[in-house]
C-alpha positions as a Markdown table, in Angstrom:
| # | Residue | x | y | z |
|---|---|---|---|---|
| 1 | Unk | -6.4 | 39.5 | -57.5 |
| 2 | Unk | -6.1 | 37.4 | -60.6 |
| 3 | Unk | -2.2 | 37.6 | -60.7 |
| 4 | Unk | -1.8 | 36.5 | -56.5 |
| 5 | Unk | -3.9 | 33.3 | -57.8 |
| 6 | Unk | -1.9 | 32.9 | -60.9 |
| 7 | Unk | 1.8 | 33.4 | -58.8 |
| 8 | Unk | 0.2 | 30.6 | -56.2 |
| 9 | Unk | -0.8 | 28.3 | -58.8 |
| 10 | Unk | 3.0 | 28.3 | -60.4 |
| 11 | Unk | 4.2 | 27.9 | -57.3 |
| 12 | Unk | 2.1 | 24.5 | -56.1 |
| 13 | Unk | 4.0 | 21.1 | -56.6 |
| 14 | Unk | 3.0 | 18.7 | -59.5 |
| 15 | Unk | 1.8 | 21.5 | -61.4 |
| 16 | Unk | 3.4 | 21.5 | -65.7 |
| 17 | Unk | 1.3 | 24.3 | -66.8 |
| 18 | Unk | -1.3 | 27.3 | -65.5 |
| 19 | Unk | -3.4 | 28.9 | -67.8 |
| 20 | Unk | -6.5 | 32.0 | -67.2 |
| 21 | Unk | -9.9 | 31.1 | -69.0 |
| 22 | Unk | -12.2 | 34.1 | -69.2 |
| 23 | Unk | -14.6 | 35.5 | -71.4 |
| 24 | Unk | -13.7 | 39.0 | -70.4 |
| 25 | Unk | -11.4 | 41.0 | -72.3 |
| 26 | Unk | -10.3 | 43.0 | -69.0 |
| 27 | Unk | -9.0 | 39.9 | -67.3 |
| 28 | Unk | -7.1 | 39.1 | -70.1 |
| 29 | Unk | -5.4 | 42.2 | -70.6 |
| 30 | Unk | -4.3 | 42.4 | -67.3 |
| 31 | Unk | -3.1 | 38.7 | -67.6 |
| 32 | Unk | -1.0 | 39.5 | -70.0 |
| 33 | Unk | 0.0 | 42.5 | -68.6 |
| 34 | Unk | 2.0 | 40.5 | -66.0 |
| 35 | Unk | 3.1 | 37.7 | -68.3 |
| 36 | Unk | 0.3 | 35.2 | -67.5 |
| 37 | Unk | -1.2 | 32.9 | -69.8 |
| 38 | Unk | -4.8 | 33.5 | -70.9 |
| 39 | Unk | -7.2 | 31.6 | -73.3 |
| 40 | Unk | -10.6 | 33.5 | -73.7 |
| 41 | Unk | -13.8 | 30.9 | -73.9 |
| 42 | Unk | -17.1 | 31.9 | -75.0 |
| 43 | Unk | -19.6 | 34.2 | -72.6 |
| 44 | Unk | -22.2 | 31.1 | -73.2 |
| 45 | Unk | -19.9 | 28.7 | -71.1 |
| 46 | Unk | -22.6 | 28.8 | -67.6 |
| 47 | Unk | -20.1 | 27.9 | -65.3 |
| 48 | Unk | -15.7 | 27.1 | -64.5 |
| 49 | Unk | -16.5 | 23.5 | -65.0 |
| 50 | Unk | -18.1 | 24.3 | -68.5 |
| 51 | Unk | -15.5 | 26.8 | -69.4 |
| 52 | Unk | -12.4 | 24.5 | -68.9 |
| 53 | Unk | -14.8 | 21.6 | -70.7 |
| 54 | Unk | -14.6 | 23.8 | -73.8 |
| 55 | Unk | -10.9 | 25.3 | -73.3 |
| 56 | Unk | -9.3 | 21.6 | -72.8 |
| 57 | Unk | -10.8 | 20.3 | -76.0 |
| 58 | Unk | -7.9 | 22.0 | -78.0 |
| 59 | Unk | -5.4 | 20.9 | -74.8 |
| 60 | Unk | -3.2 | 18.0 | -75.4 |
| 61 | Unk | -0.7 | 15.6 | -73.5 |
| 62 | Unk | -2.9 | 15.9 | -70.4 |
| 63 | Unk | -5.2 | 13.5 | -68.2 |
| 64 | Unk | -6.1 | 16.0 | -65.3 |
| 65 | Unk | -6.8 | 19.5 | -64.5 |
| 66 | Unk | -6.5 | 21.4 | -61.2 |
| 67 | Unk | -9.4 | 24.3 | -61.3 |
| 68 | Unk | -8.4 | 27.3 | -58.9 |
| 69 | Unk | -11.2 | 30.3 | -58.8 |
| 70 | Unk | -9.8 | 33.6 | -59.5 |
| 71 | Unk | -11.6 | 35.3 | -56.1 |
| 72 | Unk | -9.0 | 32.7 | -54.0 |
| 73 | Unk | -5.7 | 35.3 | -53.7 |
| 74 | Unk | -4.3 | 33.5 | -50.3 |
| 75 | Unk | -4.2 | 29.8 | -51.5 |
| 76 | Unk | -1.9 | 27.8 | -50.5 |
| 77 | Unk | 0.1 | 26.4 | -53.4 |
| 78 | Unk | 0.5 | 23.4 | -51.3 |
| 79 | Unk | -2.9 | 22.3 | -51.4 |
| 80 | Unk | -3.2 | 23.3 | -55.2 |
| 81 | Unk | -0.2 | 20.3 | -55.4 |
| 82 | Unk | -2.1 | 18.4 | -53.1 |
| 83 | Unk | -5.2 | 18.0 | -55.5 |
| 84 | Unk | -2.6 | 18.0 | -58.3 |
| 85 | Unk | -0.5 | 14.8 | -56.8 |
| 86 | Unk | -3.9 | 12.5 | -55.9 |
| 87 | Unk | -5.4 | 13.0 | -59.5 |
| 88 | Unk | -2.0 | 11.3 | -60.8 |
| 89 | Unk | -1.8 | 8.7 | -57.7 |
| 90 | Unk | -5.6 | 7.7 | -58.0 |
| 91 | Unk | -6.9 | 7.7 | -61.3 |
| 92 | Unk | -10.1 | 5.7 | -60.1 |
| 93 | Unk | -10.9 | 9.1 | -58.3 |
| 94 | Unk | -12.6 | 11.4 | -61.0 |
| 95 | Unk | -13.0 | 14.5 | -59.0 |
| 96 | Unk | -11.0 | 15.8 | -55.9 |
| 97 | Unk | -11.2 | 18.7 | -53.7 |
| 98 | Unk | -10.3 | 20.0 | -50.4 |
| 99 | Unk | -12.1 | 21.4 | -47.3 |
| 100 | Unk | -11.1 | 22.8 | -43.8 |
| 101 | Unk | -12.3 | 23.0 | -40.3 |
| 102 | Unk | -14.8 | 26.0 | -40.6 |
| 103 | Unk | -14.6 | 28.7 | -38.3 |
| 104 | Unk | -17.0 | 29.6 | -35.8 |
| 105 | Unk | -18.9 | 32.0 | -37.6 |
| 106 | Unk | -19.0 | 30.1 | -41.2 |
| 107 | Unk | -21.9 | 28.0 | -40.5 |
| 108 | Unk | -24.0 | 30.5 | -40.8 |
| 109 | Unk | -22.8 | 32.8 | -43.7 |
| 110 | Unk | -24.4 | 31.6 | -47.0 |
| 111 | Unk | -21.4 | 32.9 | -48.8 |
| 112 | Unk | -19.1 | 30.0 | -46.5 |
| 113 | Unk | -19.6 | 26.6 | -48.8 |
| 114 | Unk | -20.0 | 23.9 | -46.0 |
| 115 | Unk | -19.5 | 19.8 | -47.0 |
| 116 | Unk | -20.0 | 16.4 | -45.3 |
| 117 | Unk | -18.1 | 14.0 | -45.8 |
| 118 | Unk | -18.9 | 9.7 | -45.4 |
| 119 | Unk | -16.3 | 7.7 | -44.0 |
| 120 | Unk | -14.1 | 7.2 | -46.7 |
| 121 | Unk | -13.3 | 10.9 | -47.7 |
| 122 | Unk | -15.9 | 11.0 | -50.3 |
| 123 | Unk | -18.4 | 14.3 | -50.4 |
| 124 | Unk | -22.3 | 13.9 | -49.0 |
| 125 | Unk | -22.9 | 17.1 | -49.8 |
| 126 | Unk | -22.1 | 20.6 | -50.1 |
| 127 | Unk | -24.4 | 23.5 | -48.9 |
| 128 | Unk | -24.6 | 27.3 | -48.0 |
| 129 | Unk | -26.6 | 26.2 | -45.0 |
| 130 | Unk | -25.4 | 25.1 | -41.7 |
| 131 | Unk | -24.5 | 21.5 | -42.4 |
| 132 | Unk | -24.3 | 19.2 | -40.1 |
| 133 | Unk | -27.0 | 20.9 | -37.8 |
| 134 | Unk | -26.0 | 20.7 | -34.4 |
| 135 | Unk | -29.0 | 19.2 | -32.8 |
| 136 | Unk | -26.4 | 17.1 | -30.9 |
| 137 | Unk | -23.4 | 19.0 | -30.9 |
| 138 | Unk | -19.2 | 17.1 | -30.7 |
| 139 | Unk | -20.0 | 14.2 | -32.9 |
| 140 | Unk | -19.2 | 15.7 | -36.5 |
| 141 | Unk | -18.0 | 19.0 | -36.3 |
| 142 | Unk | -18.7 | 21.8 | -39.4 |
| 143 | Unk | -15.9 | 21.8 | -42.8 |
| 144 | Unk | -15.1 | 24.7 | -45.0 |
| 145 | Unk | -14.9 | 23.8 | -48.6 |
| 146 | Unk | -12.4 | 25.6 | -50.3 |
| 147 | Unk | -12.6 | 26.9 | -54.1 |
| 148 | Unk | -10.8 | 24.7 | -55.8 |
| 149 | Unk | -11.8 | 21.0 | -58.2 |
| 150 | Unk | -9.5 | 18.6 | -59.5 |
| 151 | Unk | -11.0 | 16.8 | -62.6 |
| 152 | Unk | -9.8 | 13.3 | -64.4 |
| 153 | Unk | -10.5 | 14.6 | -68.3 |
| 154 | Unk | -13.2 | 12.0 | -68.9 |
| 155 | Unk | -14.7 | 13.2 | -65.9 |
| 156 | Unk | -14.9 | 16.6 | -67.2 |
| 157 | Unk | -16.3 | 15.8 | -70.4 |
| 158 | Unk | -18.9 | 14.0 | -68.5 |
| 159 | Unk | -20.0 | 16.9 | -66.5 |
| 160 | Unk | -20.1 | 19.2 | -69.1 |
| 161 | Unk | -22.4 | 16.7 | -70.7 |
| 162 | Unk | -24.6 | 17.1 | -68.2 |
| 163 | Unk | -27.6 | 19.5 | -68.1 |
| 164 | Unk | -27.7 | 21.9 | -64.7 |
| 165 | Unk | -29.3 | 19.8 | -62.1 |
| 166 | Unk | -31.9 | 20.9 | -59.3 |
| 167 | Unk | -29.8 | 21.0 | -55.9 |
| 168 | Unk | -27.0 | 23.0 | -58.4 |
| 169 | Unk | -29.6 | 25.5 | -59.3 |
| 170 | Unk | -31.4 | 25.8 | -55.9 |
| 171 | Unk | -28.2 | 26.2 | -54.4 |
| 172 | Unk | -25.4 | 27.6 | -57.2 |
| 173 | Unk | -23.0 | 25.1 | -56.6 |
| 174 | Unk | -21.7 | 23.5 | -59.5 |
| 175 | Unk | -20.3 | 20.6 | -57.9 |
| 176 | Unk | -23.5 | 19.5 | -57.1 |
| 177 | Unk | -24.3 | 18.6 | -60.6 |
| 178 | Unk | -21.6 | 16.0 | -60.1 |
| 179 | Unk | -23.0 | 14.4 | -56.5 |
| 180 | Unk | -26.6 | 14.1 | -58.6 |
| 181 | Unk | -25.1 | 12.3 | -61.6 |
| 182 | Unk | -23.4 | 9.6 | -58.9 |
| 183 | Unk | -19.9 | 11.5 | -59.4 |
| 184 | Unk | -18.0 | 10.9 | -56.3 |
| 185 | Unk | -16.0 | 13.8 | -54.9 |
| 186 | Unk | -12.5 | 13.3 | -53.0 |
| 187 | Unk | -12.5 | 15.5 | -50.2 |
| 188 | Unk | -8.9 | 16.0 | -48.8 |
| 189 | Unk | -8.0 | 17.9 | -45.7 |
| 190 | Unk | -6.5 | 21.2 | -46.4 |
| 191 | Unk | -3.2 | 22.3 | -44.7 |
| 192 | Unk | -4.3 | 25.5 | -44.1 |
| 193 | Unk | -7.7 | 27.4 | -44.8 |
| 194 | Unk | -7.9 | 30.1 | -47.8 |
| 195 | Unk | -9.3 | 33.4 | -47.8 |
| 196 | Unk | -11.6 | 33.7 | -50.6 |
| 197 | Unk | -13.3 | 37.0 | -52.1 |
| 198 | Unk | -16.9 | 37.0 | -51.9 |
| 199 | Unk | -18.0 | 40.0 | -50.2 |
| 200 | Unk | -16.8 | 43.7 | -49.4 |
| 201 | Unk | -15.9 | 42.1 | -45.9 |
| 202 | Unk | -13.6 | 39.5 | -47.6 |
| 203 | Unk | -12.0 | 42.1 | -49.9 |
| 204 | Unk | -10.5 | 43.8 | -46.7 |
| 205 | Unk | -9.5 | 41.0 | -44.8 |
| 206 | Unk | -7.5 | 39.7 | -48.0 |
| 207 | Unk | -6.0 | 43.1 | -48.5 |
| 208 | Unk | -4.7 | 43.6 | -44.4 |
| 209 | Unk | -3.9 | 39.8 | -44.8 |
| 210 | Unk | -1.5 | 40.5 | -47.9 |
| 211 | Unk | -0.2 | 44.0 | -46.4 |
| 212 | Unk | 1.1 | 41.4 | -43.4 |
| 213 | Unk | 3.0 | 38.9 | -46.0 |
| 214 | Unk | 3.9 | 41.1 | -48.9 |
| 215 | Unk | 3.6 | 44.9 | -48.3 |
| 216 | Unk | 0.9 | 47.4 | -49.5 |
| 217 | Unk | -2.3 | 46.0 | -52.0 |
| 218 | Unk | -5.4 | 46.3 | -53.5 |
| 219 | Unk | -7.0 | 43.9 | -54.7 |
| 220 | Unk | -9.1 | 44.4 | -58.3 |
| 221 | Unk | -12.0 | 41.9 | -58.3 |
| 222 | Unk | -11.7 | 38.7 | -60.5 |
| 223 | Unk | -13.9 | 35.8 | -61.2 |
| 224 | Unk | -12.7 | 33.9 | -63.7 |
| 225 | Unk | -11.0 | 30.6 | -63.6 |
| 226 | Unk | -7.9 | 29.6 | -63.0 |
| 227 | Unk | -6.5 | 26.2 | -64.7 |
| 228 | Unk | -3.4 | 24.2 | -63.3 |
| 229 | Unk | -2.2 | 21.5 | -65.5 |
């Protein structure tokens, strides 16, 4: 799985450099193993936002960083160059990431991140519940946040600061932590939605999904973060 992430990172537009951070010694084997790069970080680092905190202290020459989760096989480089391009076009935007129209089961799945989104682009919030609830149904119809955060490097510092907030614990979502300390989020628009691993489910609808662009696979779980420079 790790490697299908790491090929679609490469591949995204405005992208200098991808690099694996894990604390596990499997992941980096098999990393290397295909000619990835790979930086292990402490097992202490609580989150992907804390673990690319710590790994981009000894990084230089860079102002942003594009973080892709390693369970996201099928996204699409584009949208990886996407959050790549508006970190360098708007520097007064400290974090960016992207959502889709949900599909007509995601509302209800708690592994299915939902966001809302004010009038200008920027996140409301992000939830594993049904958000907007459709008391009034075809005013504001249901997004799918997709795994991935782009992060100006003073932002990042900033949030690693930070001690773990209550609506991030309550809900594990990290980027909540960011929404409680009066970080604004970027929400773009995805050009296409991306098949992440979170349950046995996922796993084979990823695997008939590559079989139909690539051939035969299996898929080897993976965690860990992915970093796009």
């Amino acid at each position: 799985m790790i490697e299908h992430v790491v090929r679609r990172a490469e591949a995204a537009p405005s992208v200098t450099e991808v690099v694996v951070l894990t604390d596990d010694e499997r992941v980096a084997e098999a990393v290397e193993a295909f000619g990835g790069r790979c930086q292990m970080t402490p097992p202490e680092c609580a989150s992907g936002t804390d673990r690319i905190a710590w790994a981009a202290r000894g990084w230089s020459d860079i102002d942003a960083v594009v973080n892709v989760q390693g369970d996201e096989p099928l996204i699409d480089p584009a949208g990886i160059g996407s959050v790549a391009r508006h970190l360098a076009d708007h520097p007064e935007d400290p974090m960016v990431t992207l959502a889709c129209p949900a599909d007509d089961d995601d509302p209800g799945r708690p592994d299915v991140v939902k966001v809302v989104v004010d009038r200008r682009g920027y996140a409301l919030y992000f939830s594993r519940a049904p958000i907007p609830y459709p008391r009034h149904p075809g005013h504001a119809e249901a997004s799918r946040h997709l795994g991935i955060y782009g992060y100006q490097l003073a932002t990042l510092e900033r949030l690693a600061a930070c001690e773990p907030t209550p609506l991030e614990l309550t809900e594990s979502l990290e980027q909540l932590r960011a929404l409680e300390n009066g970080i604004p989020i970027r929400v773009l628009a995805a050009r296409e939605p991306s098949l992440g691993v979170d349950t046995e489910e996922d796993l084979a609808r990823v695997e008939r999904r590559l079989r139909d662009l690539e051939g035969p696979a299996t898929l080897a779980g993976a965690s860990d973060s992915v970093q796009a420079m």
